[in-house]
DSSP file (Angstrom, degrees, kcal/mol; ACC not computed):
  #  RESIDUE AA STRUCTURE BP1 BP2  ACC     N-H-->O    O-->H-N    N-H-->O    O-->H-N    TCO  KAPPA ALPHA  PHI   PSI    X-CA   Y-CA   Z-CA
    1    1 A X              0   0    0      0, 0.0    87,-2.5     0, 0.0     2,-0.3   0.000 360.0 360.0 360.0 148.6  -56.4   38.2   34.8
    2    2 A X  B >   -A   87   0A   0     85,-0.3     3,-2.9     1,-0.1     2,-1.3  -0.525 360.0-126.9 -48.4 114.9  -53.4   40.1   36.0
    3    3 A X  T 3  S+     0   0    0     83,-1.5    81,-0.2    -2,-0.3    -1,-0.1   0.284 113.3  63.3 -40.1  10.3  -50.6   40.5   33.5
    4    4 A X  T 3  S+     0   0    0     -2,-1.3    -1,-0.2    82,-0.2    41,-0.1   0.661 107.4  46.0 -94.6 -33.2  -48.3   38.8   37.2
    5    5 A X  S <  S+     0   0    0     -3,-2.9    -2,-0.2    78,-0.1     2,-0.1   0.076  87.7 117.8-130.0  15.1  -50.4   35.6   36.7
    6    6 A X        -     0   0    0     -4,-0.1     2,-0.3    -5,-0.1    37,-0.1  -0.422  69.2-117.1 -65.6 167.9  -50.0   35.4   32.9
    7    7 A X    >   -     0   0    0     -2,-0.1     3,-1.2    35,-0.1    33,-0.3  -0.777  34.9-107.0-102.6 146.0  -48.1   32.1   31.7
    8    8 A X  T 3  S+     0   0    0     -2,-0.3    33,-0.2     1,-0.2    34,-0.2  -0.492 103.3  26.6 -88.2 149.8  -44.7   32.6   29.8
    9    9 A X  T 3  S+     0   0    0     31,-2.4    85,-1.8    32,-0.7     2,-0.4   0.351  95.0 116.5  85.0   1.8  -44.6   32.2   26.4
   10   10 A X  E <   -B   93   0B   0     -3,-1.2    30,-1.4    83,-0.3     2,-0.4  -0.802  61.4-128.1-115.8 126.8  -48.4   33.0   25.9
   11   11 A X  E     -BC  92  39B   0     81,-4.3    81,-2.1    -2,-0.4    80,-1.3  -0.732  35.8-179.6-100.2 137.5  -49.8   36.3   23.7
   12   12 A X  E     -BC  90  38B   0     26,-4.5    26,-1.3    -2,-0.4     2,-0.6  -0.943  22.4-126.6-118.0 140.2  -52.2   38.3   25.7
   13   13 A X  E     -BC  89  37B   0     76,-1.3    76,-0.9    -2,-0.3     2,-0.5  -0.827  19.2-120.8 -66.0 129.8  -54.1   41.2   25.2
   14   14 A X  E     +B   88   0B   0     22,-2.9    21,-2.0    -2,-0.6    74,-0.3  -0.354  34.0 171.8 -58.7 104.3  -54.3   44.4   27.3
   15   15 A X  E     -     0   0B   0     72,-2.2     2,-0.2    -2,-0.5    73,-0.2   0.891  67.3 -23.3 -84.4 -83.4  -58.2   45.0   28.6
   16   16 A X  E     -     0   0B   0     18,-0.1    71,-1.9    71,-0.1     2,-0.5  -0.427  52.5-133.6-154.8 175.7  -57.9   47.6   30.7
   17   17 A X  E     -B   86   0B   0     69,-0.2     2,-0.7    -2,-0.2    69,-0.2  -0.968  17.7-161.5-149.5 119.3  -54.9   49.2   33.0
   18   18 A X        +     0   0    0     67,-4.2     2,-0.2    -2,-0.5    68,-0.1  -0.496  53.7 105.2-103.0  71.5  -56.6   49.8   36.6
   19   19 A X  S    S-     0   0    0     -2,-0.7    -2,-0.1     1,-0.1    63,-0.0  -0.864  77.6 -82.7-132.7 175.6  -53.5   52.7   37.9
   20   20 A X     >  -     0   0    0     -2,-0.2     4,-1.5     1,-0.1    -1,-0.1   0.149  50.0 -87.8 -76.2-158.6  -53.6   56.0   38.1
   21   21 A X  H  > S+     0   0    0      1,-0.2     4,-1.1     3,-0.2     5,-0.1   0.853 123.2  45.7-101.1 -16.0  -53.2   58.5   35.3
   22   22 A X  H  > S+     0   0    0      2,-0.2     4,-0.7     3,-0.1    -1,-0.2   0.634 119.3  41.2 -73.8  -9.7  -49.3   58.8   35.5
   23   23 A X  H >> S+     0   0    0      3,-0.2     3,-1.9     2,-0.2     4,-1.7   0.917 117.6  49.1 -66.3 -70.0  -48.8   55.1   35.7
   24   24 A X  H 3X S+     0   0    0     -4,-1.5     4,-1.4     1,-0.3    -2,-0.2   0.600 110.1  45.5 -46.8 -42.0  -51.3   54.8   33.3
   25   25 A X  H 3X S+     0   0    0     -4,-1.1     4,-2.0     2,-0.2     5,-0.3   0.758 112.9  58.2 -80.4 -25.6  -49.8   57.6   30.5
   26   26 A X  H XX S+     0   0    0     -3,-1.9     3,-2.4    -4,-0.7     4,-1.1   0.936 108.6  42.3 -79.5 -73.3  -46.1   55.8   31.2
   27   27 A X  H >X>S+     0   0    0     -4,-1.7     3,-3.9     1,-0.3     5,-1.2   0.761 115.4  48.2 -60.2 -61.3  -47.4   52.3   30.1
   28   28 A X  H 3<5S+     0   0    0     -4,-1.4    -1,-0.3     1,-0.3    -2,-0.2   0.855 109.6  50.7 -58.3 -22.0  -49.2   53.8   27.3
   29   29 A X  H <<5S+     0   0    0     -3,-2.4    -1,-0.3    -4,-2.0    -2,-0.2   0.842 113.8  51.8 -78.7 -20.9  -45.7   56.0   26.2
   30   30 A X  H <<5S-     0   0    0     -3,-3.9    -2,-0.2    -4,-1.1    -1,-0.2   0.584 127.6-106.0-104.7  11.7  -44.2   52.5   26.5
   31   31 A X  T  <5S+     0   0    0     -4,-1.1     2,-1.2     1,-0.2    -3,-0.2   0.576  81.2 132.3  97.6   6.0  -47.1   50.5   23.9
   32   32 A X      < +     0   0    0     -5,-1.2     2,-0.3    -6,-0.2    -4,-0.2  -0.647  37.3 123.9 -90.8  91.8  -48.6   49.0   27.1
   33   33 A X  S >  S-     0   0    0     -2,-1.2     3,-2.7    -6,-0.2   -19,-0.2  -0.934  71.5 -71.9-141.9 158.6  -52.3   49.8   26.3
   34   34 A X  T 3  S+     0   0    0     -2,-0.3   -19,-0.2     1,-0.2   -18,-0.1  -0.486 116.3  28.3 -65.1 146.8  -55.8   48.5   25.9
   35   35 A X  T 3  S+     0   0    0    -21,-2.0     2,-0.3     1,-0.5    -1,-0.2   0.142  94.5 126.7  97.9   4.1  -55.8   46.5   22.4
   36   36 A X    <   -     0   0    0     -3,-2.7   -22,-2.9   -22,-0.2    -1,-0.5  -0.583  59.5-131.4 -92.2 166.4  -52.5   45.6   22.5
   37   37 A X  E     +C   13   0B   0     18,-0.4    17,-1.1    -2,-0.3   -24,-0.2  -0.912  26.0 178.8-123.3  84.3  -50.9   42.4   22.1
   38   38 A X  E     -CD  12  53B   0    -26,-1.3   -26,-4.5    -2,-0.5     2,-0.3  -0.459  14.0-151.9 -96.7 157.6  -48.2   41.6   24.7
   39   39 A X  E     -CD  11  52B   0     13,-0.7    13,-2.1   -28,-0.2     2,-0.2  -0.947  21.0-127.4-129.3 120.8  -46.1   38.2   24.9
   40   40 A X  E     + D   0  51B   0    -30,-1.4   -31,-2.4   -33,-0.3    11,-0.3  -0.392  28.4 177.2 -47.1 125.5  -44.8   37.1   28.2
   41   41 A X  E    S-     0   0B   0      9,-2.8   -32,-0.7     1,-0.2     2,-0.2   0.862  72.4 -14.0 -92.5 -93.9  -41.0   36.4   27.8
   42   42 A X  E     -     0   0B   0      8,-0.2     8,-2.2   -34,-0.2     2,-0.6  -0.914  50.8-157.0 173.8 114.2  -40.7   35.6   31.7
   43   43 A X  E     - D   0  49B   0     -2,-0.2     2,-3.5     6,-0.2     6,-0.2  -0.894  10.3-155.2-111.7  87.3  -42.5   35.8   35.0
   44   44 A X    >   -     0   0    0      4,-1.2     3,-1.9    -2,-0.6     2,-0.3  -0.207  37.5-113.9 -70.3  49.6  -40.6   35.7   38.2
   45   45 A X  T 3  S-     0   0    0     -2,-3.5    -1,-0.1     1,-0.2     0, 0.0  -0.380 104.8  -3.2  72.2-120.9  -43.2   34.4   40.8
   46   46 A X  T 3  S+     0   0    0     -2,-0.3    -1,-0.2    -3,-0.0    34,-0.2   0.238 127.7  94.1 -83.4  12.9  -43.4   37.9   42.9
   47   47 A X  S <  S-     0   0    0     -3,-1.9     2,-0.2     1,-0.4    -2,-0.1   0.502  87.7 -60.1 -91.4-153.0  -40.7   39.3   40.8
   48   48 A X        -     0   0    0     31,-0.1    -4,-1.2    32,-0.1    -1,-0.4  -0.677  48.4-145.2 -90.8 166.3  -40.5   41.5   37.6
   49   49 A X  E     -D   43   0B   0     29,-2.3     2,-0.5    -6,-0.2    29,-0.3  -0.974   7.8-141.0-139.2 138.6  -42.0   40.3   34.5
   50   50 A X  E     +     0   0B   0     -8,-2.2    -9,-2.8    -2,-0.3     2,-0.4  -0.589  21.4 173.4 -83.7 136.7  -40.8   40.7   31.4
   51   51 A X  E     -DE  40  76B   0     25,-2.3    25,-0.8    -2,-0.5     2,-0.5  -0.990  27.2-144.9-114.0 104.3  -42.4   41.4   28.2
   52   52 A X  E     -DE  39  75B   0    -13,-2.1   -13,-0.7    -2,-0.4     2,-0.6  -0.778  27.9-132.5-113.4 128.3  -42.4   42.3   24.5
   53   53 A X  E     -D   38   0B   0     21,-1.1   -15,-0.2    -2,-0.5    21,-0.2  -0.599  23.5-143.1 -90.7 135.9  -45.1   44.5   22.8
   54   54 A X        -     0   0    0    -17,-1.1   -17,-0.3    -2,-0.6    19,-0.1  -0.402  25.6 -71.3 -95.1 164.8  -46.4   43.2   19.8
   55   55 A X  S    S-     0   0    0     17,-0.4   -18,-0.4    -2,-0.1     6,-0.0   0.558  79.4 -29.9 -23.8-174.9  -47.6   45.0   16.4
   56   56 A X        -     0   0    0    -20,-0.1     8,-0.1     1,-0.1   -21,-0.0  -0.168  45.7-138.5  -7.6 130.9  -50.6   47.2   15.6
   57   57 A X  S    S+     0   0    0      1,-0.1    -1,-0.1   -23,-0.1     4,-0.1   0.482 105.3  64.9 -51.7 -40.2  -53.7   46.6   17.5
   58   58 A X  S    S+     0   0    0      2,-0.1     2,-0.2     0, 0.0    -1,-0.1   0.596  90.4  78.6-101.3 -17.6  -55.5   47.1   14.4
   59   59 A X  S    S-     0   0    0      2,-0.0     2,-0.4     3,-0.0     3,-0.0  -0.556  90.5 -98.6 -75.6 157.5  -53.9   43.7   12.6
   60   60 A X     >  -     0   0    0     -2,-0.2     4,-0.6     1,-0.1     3,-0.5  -0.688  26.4-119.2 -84.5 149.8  -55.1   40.3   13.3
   61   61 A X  T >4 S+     0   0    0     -2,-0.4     3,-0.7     2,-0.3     6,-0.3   0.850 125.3  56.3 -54.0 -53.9  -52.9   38.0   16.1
   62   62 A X  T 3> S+     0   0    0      1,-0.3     4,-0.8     4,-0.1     5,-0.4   0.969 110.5  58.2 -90.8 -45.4  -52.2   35.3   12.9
   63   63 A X  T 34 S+     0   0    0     -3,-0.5     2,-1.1     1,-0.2     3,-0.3   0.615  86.3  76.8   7.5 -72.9  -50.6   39.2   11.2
   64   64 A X  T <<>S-     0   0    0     -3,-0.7     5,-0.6    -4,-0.6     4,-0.4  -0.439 125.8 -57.6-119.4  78.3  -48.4   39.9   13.4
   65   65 A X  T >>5S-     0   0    0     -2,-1.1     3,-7.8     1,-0.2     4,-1.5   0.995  93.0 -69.8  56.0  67.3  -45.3   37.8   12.9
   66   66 A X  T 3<5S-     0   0    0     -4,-0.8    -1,-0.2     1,-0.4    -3,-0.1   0.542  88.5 -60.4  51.6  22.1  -47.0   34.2   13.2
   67   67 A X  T 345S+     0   0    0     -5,-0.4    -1,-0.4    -6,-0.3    -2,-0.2   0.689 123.6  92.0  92.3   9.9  -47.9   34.2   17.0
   68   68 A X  T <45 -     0   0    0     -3,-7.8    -2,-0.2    -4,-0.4    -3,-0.1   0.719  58.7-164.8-125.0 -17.5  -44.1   34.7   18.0
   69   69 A X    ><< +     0   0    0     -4,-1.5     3,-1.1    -5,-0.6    -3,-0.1   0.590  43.4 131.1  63.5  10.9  -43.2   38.2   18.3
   70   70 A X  T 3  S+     0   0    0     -5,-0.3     3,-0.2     1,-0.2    -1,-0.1   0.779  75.3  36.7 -49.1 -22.6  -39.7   37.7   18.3
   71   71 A X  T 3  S+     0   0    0      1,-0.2    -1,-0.2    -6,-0.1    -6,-0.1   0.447 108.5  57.3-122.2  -4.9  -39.1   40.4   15.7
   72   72 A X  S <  S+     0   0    0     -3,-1.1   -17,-0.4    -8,-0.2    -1,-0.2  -0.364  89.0  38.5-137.2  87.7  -41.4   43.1   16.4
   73   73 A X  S    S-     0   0    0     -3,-0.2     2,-0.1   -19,-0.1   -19,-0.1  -0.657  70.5 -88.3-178.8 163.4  -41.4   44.8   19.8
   74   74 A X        -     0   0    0    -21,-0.2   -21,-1.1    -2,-0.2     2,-0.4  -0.232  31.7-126.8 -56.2 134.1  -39.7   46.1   22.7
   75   75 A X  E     -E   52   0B   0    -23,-0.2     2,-0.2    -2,-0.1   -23,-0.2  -0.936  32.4-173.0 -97.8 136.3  -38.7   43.9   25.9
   76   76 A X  E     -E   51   0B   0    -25,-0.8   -25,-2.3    -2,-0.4     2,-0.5  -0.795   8.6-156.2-158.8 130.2  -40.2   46.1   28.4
   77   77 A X        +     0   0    0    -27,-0.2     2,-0.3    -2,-0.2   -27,-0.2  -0.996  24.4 174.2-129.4 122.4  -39.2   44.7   32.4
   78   78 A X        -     0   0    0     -2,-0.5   -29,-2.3   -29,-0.3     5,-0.1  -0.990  28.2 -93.5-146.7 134.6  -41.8   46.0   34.8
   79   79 A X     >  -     0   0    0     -2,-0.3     4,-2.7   -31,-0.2   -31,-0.1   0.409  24.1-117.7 -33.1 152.3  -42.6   45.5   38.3
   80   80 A X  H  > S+     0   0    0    -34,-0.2     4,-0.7     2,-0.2   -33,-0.1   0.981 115.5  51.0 -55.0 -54.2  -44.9   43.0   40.2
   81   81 A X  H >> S+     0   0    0      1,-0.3     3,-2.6     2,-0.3     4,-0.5   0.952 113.9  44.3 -81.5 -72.1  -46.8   45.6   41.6
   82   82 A X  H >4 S+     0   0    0      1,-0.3     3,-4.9     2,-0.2     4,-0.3   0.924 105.0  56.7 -31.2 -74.5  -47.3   47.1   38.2
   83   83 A X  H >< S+     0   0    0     -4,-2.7     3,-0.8     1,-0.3   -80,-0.3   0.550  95.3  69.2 -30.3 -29.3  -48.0   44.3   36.3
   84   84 A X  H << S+     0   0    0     -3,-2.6    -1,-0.3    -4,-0.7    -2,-0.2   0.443  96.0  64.6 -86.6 -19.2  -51.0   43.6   39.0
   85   85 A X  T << S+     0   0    0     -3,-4.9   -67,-4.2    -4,-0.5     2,-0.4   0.209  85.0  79.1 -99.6   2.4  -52.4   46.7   37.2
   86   86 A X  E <   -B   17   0B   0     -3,-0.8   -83,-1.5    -4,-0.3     2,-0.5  -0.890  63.8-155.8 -80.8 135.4  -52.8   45.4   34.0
   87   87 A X  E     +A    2   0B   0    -71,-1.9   -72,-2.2    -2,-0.4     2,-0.3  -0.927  23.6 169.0 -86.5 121.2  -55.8   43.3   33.1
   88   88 A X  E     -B   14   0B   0    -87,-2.5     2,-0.3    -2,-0.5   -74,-0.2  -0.938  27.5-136.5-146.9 167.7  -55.4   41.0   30.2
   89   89 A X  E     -B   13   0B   0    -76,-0.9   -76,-1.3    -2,-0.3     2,-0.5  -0.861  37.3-105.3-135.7 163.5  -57.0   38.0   28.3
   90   90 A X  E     +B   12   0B   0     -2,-0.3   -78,-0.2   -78,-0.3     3,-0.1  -0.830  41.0 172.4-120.0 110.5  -55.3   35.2   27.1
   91   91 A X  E     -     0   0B   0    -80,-1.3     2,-0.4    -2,-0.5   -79,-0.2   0.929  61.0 -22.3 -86.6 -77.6  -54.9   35.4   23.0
   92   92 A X  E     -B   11   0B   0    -81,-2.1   -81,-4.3   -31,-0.0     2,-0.3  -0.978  53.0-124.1-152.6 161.0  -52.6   32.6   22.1
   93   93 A X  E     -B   10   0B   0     -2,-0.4     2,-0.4   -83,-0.2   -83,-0.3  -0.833  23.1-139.8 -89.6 136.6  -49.7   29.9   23.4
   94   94 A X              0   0    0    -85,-1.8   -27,-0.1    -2,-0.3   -26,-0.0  -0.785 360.0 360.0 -35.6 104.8  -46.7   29.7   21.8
   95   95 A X              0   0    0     -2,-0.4    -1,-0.1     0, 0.0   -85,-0.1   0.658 360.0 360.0 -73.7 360.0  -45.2   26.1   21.4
C-alpha cells in the first residue's frame, strides 16, 4: 500500500520507493528506504504526512524502542504526492 493510505499510529515498513533516481536518492539521504521502519505520526487525507524513521533495518521491530519510536528518529513531513511513491507493509499498531 501507499505510505498516503497508511493508518496513523501504525509501524510500517518501506518495500520499495517507485520515483525517479533524484527523488529516490533524497528519501534515502533522509532514512526513507527499503527495510526501514517508518511510524505514521499523522496523515492529512490529501495532505502532507508526517513521519518518524525508526532504528536499524537490521534489528528486530520488538528492538527497536518497544514498537513506539518516540525516541529514536527524525519527524520527516513529506508531500502527498511523494508519499504515493512509497510502497509499504503494515508491521505493527501502536495502542
Amino acid at each position: 500500500m501507499p505510505l498516503s493510505f497508511a493508518p496513523e499510529g501504525h509501524l510500517v515498513r518501506v518495500v520499495c520507493i517507485r520515483a525517479g533516481r533524484g527523488l529516490s536518492r533524497r528519501l534515502i539521504e533522509m532514512g526513507i528506504a527499503p527495510g526501514k521502519v517508518l511510524r505514521v505520526v499523522r496523515t492529512l487525507g490529501a495532505g502532507p504526512v508526517i513521519i518518524e524513521v525508526c532504528g536499524d533495518k537490521s534489528k528486530s521491530v520488538s528492538d527497536r524502542c518497544n514498537l513506539c519510536c518516540t525516541s529514536c528518529g527524525n519527524r520527516i513531513v513529506i508531500g502527498f504526492g511523494t508519499a504515493m511513491k512509497i510502497l509499504v507493509e503494515e508491521v505493527a499498531r501502536r495502542e
